[in-house]
C-alpha positions in Angstrom: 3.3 29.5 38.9 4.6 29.6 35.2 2.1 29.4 32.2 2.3 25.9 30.5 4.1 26.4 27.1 1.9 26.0 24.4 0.8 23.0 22.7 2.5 23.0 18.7 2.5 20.4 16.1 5.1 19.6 13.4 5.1 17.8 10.0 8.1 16.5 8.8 8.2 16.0 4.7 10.8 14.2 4.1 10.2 12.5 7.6 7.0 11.5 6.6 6.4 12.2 10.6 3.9 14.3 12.8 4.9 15.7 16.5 2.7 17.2 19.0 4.9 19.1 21.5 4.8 20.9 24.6 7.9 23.1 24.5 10.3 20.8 23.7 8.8 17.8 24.9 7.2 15.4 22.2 3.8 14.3 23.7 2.5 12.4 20.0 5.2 10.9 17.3 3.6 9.2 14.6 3.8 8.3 10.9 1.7 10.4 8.5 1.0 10.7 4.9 1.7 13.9 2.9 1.6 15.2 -1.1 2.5 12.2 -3.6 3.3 15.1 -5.2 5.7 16.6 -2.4 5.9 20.2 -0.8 4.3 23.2 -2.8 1.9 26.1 -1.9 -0.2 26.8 -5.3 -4.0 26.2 -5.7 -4.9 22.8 -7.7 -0.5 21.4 -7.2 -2.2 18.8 -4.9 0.6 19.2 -3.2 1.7 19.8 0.9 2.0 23.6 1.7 4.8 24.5 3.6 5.5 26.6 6.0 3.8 28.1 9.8 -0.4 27.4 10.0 -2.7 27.4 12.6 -5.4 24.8 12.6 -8.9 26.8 11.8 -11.5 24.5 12.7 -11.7 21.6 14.2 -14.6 19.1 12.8 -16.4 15.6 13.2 -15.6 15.7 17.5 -17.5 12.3 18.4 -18.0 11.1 15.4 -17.5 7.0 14.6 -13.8 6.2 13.1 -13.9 6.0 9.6 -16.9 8.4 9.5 -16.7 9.5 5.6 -16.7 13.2 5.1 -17.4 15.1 2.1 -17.2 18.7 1.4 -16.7 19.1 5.5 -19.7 17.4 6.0 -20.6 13.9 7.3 -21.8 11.6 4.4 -24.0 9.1 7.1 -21.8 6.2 5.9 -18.6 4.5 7.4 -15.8 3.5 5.4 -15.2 0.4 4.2 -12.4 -1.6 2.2 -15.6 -2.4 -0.2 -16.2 1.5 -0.9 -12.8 2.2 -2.4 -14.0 0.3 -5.6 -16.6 2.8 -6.6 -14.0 5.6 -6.3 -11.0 3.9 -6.6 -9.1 7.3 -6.8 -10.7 9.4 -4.4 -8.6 10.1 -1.1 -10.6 9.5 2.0 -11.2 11.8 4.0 -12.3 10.2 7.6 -13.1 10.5 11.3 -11.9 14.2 12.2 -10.9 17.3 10.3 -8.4 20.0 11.3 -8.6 22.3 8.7 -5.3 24.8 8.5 -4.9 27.9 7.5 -1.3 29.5 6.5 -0.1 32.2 8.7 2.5 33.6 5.7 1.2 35.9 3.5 2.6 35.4 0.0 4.0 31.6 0.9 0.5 30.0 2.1 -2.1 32.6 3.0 -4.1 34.7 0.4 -3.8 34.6 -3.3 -3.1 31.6 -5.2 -1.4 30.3 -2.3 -4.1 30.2 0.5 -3.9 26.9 2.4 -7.0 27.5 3.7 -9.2 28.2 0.4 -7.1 24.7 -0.7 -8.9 22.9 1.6 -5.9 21.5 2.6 -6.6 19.5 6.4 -4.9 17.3 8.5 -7.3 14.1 8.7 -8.0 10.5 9.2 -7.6 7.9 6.3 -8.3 4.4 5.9 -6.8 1.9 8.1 -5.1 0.1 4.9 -3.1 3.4 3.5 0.4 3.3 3.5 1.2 5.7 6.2 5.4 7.0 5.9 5.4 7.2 2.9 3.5 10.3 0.0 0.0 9.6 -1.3 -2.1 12.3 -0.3 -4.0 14.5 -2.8 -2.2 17.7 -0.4 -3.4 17.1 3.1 -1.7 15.1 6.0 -3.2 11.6 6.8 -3.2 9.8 9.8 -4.5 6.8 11.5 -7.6 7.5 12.8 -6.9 6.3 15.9 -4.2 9.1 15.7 -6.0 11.3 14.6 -8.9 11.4 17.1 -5.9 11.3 19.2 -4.6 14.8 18.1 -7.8 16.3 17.6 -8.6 15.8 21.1 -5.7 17.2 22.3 -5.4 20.5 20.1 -7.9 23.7 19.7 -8.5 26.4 17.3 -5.4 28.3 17.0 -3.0 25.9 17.6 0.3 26.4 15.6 1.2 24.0 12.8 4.7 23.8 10.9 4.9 21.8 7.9 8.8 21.5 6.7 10.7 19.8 3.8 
């Protein structure tokens, strides 16, 4: 019996697209949100790093859709249309967390570069935000029923590649 290839996901920049593959075959094709900004690695661009991650941590499993997280952490409130005018420039982050972490020392990992230390995730947004096309403050935004989606289906250590 042959081992199962393992699970990988790629995000397209220009694309504006996330895959989840097996090997070669594309189990999850969906429209995502990255950098207004565009591709860059550097601390505070608020842009998309580039390059080979692994996802780091995986959090909010079972929580509500459009639970609101701050700093990592459930708030205790779900989102609503209504919220977004007390912070009408804050991007959401909702429903799951994968947190990456670059894998290319110099490009994305350590220094002024670290993806990880950016806090950069891929995460669930608000049902009304403009998915194929840049917004984000750096991260990757999904639906959230996408998202749940590809949280339940990846773990820790699951290789990410984020491309131009």
């Amino acid at each position: 019996m042959s081992a199962q290839a393992p699970l990988t996901v790629w995000v397209g920049l220009a694309e504006q697209r996330l895959l989840l593959r097996r090997g070669a075959r594309v189990l999850m094709d969906v429209a995502v949100s990255t950098a207004a900004n565009g591709g860059g690695e550097v601390i505070d661009s608020l842009c998309t790093p580039r390059g080979w991650h692994v996802i780091r941590a995986k959090i909010g499993s079972g929580a509500p859709a459009n639970t609101v997280f701050a700093g990592r952490r459930p708030t205790g409130e779900l989102f609503v249309p209504a919220m977004r005018a007390a912070a009408p420039g804050r991007d959401w982050i909702l429903t799951r967390i994968l947190w990456l972490s670059g894998l290319e020392r110099g490009r994305n990992r350590l220094g002024a570069v670290d993806t990880m230390r950016r806090y950069v995730y891929i995460h669930g947004a608000p049902d009304d935000v403009p998915m194929g096309v840049p917004g984000s403050h750096g991260c990757v935004r999904m639906r959230n029923a996408d998202v749940i989606r590809l949280f339940d289906a990846v773990v820790p250590g699951t290789r990410v590649l984020i491309e131009d």
